[in-house]
N, C-alpha and C positions, 0 to 999 in steps of 0.2 A: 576509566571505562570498565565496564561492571561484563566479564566476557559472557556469563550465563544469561545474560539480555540479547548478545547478537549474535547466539551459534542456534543452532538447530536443536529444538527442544525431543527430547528424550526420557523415555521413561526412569523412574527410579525409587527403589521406596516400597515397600507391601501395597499396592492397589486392588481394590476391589472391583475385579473384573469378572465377570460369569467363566467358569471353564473352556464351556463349548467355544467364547468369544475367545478366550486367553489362548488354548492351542490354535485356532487358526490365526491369530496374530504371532504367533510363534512363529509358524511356518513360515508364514507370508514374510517374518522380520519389516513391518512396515508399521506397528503402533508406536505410536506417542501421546505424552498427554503432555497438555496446556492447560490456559486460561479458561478456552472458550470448554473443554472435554477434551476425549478420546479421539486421535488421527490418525484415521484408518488410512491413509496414502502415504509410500515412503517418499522422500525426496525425489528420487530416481522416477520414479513413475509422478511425481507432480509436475516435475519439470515437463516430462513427457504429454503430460495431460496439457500442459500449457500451450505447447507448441500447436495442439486444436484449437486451443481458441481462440488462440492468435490468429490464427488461419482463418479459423467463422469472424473473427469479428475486424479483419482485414475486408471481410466483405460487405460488413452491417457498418461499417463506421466510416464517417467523410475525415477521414485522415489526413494532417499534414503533407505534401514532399517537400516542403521547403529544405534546402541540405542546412540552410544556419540556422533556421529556429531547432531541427532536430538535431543537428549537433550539439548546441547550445544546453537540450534539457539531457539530452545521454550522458553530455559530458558530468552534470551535475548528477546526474545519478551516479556512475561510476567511483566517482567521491563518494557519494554517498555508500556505496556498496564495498566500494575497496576496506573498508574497514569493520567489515563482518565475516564469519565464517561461511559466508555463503559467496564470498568472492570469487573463487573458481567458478561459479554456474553460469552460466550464458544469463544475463538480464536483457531485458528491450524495454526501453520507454518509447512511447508513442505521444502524440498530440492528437488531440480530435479538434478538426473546426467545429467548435458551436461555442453559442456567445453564454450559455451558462457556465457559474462558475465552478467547477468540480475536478475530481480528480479520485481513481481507483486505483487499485491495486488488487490482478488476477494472478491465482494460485501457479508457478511456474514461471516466474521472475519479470512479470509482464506488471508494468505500470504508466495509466494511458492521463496524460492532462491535456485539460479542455482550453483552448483558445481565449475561455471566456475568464478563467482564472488567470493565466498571462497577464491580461488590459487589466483587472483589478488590481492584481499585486502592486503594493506599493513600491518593492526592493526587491533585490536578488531575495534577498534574506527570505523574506515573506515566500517566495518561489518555493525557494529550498529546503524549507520549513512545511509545507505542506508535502513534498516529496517525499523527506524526512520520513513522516505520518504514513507514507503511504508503503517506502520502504519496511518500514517497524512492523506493518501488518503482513510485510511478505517472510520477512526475516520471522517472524513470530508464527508464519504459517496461519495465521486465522481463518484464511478464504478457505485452505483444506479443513480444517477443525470447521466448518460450519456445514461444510458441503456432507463431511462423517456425520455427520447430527444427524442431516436431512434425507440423507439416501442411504448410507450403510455397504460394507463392504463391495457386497455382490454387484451391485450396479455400478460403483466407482472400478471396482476392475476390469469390468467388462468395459467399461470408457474407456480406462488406459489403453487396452486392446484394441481399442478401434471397433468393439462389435456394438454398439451404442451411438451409434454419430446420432440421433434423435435426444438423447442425453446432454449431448455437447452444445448442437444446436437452442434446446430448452432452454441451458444456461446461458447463453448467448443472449437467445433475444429476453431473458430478464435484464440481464447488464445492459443491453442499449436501450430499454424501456425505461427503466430504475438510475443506471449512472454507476452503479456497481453492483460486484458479484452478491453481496450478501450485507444485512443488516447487521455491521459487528454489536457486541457489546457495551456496557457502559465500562468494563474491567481490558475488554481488548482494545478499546479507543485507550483509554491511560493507558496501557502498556505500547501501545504506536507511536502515542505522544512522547515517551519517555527514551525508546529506542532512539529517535528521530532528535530529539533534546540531545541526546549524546552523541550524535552522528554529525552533526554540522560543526560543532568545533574542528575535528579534523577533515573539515570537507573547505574550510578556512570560513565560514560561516555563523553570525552572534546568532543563537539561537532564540531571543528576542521576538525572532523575525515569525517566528510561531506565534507568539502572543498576538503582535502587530497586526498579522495577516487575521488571524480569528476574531477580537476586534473590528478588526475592517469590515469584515463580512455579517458582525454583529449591528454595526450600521449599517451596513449595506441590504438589508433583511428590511429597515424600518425604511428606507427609501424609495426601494428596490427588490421590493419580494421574489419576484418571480424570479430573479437574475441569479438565486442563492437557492432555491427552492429544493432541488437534489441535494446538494450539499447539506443541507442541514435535515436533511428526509435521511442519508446515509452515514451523518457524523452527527451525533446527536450530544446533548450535556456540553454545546461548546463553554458556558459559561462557568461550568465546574472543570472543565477542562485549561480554561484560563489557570483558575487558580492553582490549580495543581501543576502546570507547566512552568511557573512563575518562582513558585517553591522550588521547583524541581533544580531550575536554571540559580538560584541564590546558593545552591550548595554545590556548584561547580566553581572550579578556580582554574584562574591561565586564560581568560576570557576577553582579556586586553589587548588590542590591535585586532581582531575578527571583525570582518569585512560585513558592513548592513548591503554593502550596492557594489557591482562591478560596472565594467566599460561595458560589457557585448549586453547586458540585460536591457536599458533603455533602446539599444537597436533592434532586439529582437522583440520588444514590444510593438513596434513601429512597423517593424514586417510582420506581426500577425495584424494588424489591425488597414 
C-alpha cells in the first residue's frame, strides 16, 4: 500500500503561488495542493465544516434509522477508513432512502449511500467498492480542493466560523439537488478509484467488486436510465475508469481468499427494500 495515496496531501516542492496568496496561507497553515489545485481548508477546520452539513442535510435528506442497515455500512467504512491516515478523525456514513443509485462523499468525513445502490449491488464487494471510491475522495480531500476553486479563502473561513450558514445551506441544497458535493475530475475519479482498489484488500474485500459494480451500472444505464442518472451525471469516464481499475487490481498480489459476498449483505438488502 502506497502511504502517499492515503495520508493527507501536503504541500512540497517550489509552487507557483502569488505572494499576497503564499503569506496568507502561511498564516492561516491551511494550503495544500493536490490533483484537483490549491486547498485552501485545513483538515481541522474541514472536519469542522463537515459537521454543518451534516446538520443541514440531516434535515434535507430522508435518511435511514434502521440500526442494521446503518451499522452494517459504518461498519464497512470503518474498514475502510481504519487503514488511512485519516483514522483518528470522526467519519459518519449515512444511507438515504431513495431508489436512485448513488453515493457521495462530503468534505469532513461524511459519506452518504442511497438505498437505491444497496438493491442494485450485486455483492458486498460491489458495496464496498463504491464506498471505497467514495472514501478515496475524502481521503484525497477533493470535495475541499473544489470548493477552494469555487469560493476562495475568505468565504470558506467565514463558513468555518459559522458567520456564513447561507453558504452552507447553498451547498447543501446543490448536494440534495445534484447527489453530490461537486463534479470531481476525470484525474480525481482515478485517483478515488485507485485509493479505494487499495483499501478493500485490507477491509477483507476482492477489489473486483469495483469493476463488477461499474459494469453493472453500465447495463443498468441501457435498461434503466433514470435509475443511474446522478451516478453517472457525478462519476463520469466510468468506462475508462474500468480499464484503469482492472490494470490497477493485476499488479496487486495477496488477492487470494478475499471475500466477493458476506452473510449480513443479502439481509440488509432485504431490509432496505
Amino acid at each position: 500500500m502506497n502511504p502517499s495515496v492515503l495520508s493527507p496531501k501536503s504541500v512540497s516542492g517550489p509552487l507557483a503561488i502569488p505572494l499576497v496568496l503564499l503569506l496568507t496561507l502561511s498564516v492561516s497553515g491551511c494550503a495544500t495542493l493536490g490533483i484537483g489545485g490549491i486547498n485552501l481548508i485545513s483538515i481541522e477546520d474541514e472536519w469542522e465544516m463537515g459537521r454543518q452539513f451534516e446538520a443541514e442535510l440531516a434535515e434535507e435528506l430522508p435518511l435511514v434509522n434502521d440500526p442494521v442497515v446503518n451499522e452494517y455500512v459504518n461498519e464497512i467504512g470503518r474498514l475502510l477508513v481504519s487503514q488511512t491516515e485519516m483514522a483518528d478523525l470522526e467519519w459518519r456514513f449515512h444511507v438515504v432512502e431513495d431508489p436512485q443509485v448513488n453515493a457521495f462523499n462530503v468534505p469532513g468525513g461524511l459519506v452518504y449511500v442511497y438505498t437505491g445502490l444497496i438493491q442494485e449491488a450485486g455483492s458486498a464487494a460491489e458495496l464496498v467498492g463504491v464506498m471505497g471510491h467514495e472514501v478515496g475522495h475524502g481521503v484525497a480531500r477533493h470535495g475541499t480542493e473544489r470548493l477552494s476553486q469555487q469560493y476562495g479563502l475568505a468565504l470558506l473561513a467565514s463558513a468555518v466560523l459559522g458567520e456564513e450558514p447561507g453558504f452552507i445551506r447553498q451547498i447543501v441544497a446543490e448536494i440534495v439537488a445534484f447527489g453530490a458535493i461537486a463534479s470531481f475530475s476525470r484525474a480525481q475519479e482515478f485517483e478515488a478509484d485507485e485509493i479505494g482498489v487499495e483499501l478493500m484488500p485490507g477491509a477483507g474485500y476482492h477489489p473486483q467488486g469495483i469493476v463488477e459494480l461499474l459494469e453493472r451500472l453500465l447495463d443498468l444505464r441501457e435498461r434503466e436510465p433514470g435509475t443511474v442518472e446522478r451516478f453517472f451525471a457525478t462519476h463520469p469516464d466510468v468506462s475508462d475508469r474500468i480499464d484503469r481499475v482492472e490494470e490497477r487490481i493485476s499488479g496487486l498480489d495477496g488477492l487470494g481468499g478475499l471475500q466477493m459476498n458476506d452473510q449480513q449483505f443479502r439481509a440488509v438488502q432485504d431490509r432496505v427494500r
